[in-house]
C-alpha positions in Angstrom: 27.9 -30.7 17.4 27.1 -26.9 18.2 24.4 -26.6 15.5 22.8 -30.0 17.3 23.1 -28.1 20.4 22.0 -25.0 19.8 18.6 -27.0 18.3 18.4 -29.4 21.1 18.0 -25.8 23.2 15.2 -24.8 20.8 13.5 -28.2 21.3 13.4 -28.5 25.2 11.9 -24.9 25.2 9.7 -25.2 22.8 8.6 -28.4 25.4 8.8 -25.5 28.8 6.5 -23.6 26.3 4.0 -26.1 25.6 3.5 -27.0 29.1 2.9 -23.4 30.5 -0.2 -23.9 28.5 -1.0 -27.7 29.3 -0.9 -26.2 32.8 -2.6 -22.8 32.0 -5.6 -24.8 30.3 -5.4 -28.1 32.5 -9.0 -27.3 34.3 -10.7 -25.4 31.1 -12.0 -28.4 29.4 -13.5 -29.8 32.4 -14.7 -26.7 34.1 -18.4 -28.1 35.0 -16.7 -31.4 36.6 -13.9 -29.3 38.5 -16.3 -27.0 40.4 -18.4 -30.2 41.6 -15.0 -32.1 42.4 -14.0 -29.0 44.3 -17.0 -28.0 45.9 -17.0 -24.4 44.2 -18.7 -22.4 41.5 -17.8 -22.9 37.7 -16.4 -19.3 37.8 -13.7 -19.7 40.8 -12.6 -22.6 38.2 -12.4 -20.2 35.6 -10.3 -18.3 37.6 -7.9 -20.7 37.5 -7.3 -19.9 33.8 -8.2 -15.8 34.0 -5.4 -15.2 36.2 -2.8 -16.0 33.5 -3.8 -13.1 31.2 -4.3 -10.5 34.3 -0.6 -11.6 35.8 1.0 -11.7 32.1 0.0 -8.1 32.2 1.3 -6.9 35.1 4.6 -9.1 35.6 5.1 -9.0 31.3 8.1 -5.9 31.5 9.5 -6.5 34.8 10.3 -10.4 33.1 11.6 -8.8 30.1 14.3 -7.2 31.9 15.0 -10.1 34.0 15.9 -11.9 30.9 17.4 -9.1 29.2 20.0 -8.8 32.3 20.2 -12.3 33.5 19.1 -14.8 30.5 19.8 -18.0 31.5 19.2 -17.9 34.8 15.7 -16.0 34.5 14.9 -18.8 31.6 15.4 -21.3 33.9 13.7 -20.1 37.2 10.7 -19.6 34.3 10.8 -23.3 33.4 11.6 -24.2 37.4 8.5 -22.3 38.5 6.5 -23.7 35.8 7.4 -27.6 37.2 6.8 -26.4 41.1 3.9 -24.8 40.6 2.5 -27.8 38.6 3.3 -30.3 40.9 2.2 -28.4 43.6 -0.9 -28.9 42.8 -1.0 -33.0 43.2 0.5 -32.4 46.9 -3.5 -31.5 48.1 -6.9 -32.3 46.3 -8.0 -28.9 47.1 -9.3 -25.4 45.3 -6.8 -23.7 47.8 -3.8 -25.9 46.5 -4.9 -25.9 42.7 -5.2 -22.0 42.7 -1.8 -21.7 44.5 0.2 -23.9 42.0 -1.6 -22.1 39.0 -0.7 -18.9 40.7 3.0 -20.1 40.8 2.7 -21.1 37.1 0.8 -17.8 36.1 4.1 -15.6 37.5 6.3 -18.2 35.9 5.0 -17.5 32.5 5.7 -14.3 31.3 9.8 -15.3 32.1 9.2 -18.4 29.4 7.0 -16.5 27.2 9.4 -13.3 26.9 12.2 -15.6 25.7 11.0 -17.0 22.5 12.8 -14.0 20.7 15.8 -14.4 23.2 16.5 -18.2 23.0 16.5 -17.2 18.8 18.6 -15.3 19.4 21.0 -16.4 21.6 21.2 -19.9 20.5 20.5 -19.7 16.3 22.3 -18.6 13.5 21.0 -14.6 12.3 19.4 -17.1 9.1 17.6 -19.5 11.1 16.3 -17.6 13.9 12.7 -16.9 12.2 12.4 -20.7 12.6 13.8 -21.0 16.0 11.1 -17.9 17.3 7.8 -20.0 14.4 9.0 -23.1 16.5 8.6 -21.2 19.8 5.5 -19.3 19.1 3.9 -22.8 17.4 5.1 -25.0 20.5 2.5 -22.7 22.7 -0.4 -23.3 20.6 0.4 -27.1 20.6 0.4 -26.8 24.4 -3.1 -25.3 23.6 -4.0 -28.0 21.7 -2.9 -30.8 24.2 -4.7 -29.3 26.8 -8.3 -29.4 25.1 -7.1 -33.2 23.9 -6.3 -34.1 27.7 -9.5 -32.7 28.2 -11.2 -34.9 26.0 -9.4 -38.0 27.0 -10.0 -37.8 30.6 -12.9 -35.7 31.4 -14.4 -37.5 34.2 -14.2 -36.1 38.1 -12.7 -39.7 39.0 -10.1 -38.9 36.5 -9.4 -35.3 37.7 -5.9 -36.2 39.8 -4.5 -38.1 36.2 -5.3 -35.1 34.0 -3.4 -32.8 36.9 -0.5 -35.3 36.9 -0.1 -35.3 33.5 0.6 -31.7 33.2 3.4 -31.6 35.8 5.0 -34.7 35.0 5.3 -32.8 31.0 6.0 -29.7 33.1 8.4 -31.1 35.4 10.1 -33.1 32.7 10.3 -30.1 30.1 12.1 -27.9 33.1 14.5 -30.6 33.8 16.2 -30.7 30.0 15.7 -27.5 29.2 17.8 -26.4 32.7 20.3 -29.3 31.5 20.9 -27.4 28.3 21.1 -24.5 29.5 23.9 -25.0 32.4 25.7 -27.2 30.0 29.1 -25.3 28.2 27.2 -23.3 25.4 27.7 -22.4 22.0 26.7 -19.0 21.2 25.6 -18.2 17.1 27.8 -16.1 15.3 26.6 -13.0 15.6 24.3 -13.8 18.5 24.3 -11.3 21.3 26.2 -11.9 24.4 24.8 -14.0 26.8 25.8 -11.5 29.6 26.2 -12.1 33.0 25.6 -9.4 35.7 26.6 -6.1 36.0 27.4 -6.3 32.1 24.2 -4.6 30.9 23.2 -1.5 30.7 20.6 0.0 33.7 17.4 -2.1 33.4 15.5 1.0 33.9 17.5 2.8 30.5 16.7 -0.7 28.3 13.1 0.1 29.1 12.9 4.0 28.6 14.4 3.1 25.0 12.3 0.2 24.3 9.4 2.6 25.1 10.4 5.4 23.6 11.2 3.7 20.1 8.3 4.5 17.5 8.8 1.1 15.5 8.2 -1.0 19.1 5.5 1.0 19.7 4.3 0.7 15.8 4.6 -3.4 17.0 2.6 -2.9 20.1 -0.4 -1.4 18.5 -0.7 -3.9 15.5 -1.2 -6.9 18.0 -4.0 -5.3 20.3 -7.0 -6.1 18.7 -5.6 -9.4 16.2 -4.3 -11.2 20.0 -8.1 -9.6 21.0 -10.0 -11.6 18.6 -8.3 -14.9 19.1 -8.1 -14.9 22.8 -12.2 -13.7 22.8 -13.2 -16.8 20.1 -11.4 -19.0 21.8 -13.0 -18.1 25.3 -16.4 -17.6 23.8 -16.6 -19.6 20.6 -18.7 -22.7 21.8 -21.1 -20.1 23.0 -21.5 -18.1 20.0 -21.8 -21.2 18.0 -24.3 -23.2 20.2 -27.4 -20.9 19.4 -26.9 -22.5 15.3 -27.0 -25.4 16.7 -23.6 -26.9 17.2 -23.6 -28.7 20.0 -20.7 -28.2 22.9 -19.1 -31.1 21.7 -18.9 -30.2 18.3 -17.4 -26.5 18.9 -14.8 -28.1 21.2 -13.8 -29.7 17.8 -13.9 -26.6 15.7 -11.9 -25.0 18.3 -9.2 -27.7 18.9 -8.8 -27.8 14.9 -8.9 -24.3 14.9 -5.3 -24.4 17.1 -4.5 -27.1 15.3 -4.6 -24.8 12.2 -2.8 -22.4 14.1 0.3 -24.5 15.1 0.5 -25.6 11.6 0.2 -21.5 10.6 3.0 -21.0 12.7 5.5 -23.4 12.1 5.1 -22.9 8.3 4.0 -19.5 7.6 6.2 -16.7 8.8 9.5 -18.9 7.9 8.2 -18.7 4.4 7.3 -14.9 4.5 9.9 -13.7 6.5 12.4 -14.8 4.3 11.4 -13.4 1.0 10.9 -10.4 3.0 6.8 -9.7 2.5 6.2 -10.0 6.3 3.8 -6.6 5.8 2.1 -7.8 3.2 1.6 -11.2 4.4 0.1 -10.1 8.1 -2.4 -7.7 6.4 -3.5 -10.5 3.8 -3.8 -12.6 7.1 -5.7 -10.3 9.5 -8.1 -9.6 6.4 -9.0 -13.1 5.7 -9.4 -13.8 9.5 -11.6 -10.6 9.5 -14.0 -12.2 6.6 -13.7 -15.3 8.2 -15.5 -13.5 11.2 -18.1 -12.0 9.3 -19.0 -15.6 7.8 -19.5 -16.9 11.0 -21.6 -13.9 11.7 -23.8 -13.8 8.8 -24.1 -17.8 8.2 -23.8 -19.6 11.6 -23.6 -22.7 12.0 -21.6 -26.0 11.9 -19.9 -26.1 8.1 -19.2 -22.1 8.5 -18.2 -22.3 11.7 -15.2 -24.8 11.0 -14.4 -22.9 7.6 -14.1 -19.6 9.8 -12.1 -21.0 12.5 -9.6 -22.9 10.8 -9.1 -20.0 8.1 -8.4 -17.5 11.2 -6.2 -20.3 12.9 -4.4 -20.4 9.5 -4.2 -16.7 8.8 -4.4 -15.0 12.2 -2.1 -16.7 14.9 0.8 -16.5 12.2 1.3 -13.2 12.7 2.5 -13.4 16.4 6.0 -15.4 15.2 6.0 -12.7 12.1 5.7 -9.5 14.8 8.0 -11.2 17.3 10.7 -12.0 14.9 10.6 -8.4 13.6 11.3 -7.8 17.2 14.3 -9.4 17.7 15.7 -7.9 14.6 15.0 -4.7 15.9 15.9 -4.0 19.4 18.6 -6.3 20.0 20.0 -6.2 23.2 16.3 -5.1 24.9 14.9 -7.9 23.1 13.3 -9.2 26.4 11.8 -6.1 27.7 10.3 -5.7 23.6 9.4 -9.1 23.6 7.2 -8.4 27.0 5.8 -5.2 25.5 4.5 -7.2 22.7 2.9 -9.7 24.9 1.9 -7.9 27.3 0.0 -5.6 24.7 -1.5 -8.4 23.7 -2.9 -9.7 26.6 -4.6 -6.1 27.0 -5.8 -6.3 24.1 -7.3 -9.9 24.6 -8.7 -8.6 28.3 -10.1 -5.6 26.0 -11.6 -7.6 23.4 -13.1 -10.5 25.0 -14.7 -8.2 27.7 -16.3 -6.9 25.2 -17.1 -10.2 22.9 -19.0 -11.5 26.6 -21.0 -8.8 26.8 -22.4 -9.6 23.5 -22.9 -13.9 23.7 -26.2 -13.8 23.4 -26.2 -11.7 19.8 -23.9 -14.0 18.3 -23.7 -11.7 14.8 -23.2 -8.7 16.9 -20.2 -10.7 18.7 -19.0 -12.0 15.5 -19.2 -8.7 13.9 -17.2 -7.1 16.7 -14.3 -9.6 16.2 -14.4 -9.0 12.5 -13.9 -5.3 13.2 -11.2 -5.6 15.4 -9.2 -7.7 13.5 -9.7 -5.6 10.3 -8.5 -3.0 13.0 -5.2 -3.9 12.7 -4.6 -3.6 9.1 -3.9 0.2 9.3 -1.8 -0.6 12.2 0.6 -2.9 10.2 0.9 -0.3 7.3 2.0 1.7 9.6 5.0 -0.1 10.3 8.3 -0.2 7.9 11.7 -1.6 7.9 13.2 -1.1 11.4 15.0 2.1 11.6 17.8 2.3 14.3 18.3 -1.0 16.7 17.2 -0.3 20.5 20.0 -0.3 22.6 
């Protein structure tokens, strides 16, 4: 019954993961027809998306140490903000009220996000957390995924108020059994740490200055600047580096929904596979390569058949490094694991801000653009190599 348990846990957060970014995405596919439903431009809607990688950034540490002091019930303010600030959003059909629930869900994501490692490693056996933190990091891309899907399905202004609803009714449900799990009598892993209630932990302040001033976390940090770049500038610019081939829109929204697809499927397979026989390294290099060849492709030979080859070889090779890095995490800094975990995204999101900036300046010289992500992802290679087997645990 515990080892049911502890996997039911994994399961109804894997859920409060994939509807962070049901919510996060819930306008993006149908950005034209929200701005004439709301009576605003096309960039206020996009907004409603940008604000999620600005506030991950800022709120990304202070949400690590809110788990790392008080896990459970930071986990499941996450998920409870996450279900408010999507259902908020149904209570007025209004810019005003849709940017004030995504607000509440942007501020609520970084205390769901930071607790992939944590709910590992709290909840699963030291042999079975790389899949509990694959099944974490893959449940977010499926959210992804279903968001673009949604999109599809319903992407007419009349049926703006069902593709809302549809995200906070998953939302609202995924907060409701995850909490339930999470208040019910647990059953900690052997060898798990301590779910610890307050005053337990050391200073909040002290987790940080070690987390920060650990080489191999900081080793971590750097590797996933300019791989979390790429993705999060193809997947924001990718139908408009593609259309001037001559893929049409609705053809690149396929590309890039298999292209997550491929990355959910990455995830939940790959780094359980690698991380076991202990190639992790070698395995994210192999993978940022590939993506980075992938890139150039796309630059050299545009168009429709490259285009899907690229993007499904980069959702293949590239996201499953995120579950690889994060799992080295939580083997490493232990206690700190939130705060880490946060570094990591956070550092990510940076880098995404960093590299997509960059990718937009350049949509109209698609090979340039292309060749920039193929840089920045071959960036990272001498960043990985860099890394070795943890040294001393944080904490």
């Amino acid at each position: 019954m515990a080892f049911v348990q502890r996997w039911r846990v994994i399961t109804a957060f894997a859920l409060v993961g994939a509807a962070t970014q049901v919510v996060w995405l819930n306008y993006a596919p149908v950005t034209t027809v929200a701005a004439a439903h709301f009576g605003v431009s096309e960039s206020a809607v996009g907004w409603l998306a940008n604000m999620f990688p600005l506030l991950y950034v800022v709120l990304a540490i202070p949400a690590g140490i809110l788990l790392d002091r008080w896990f459970r019930p930071a986990l499941i303010a996450g998920a409870a903000l996450t279900a408010i600030g999507a259902d908020l959003r149904l209570l007025h059909d209004s810019f005003a009220m849709a940017l004030a629930g995504q607000t509440i869900v942007a501020v609520a994501q970084p205390l769901v996000l930071n607790a992939i490692t944590g709910v590992a490693g709290h909840y699963l056996d030291e042999k079975d957390r790389p899949t509990g933190i694959a099944v974490g990091t893959a449940s977010t891309f499926a959210g992804m995924a279903a968001a673009f899907v949604l999109g599809a399905i319903f992407p007419a202004e009349s049926q703006l108020w069902t593709l809302t609803a549809l995200g906070a009714g998953f939302a609202t449900v995924a907060a409701v059994l995850l909490t339930v799990e999470l208040v019910r009598p647990g059953h900690v892993a052997a060898g798990a740490e301590p779910l610890r209630a307050a005053g337990e932990p050391e200073a909040p302040l002290a987790a940080l200055r070690a987390t920060l001033g650990d080489p191999y976390v900081r080793r971590l940090c750097a590797a996933v600047f300019f791989p979390f770049g790429t993705f999060v500038a193809l997947a924001t610019y990718g139908q408009a580096l593609l259309e001037p081939a001559g893929v049409s829109a609705d053809a690149a929204s396929v590309v890039l929904l298999i292209n997550v697809v491929a990355g959910v499927v990455g995830c939940a397979v790959l780094p359980v596979a690698v991380l076991r026989r202990g190639v992790e390294l070698p395995a994210v290099m192999v993978g940022l390569t590939a993506s980075a060849l992938a890139c150039l492709l796309v630059a050299v030979a545009p168009g429709l058949a490259t285009g899907f080859l690229a993007f499904v070889l980069i959702g293949l090779t590239l996201l499953p490094a995120l579950p690889i890095v994060l799992t080295m995490t939580e083997r490493h800094t232990g206690v700190a694991e939130g705060t880490a975990a946060g570094l990591i995204w956070m550092t990510g999101n940076l880098g995404g801000l960093v590299v997509a900036g960059a990718t937009g300046l350049l949509v109209d010289r698609p090979a340039l653009a292309f060749g920039l992500c193929a840089v920045a992802t071959i960036l990272g290679v001498p960043l990985v190599r860099r890394l070795r087997r943890e040294p001393v645990p944080v904490g």
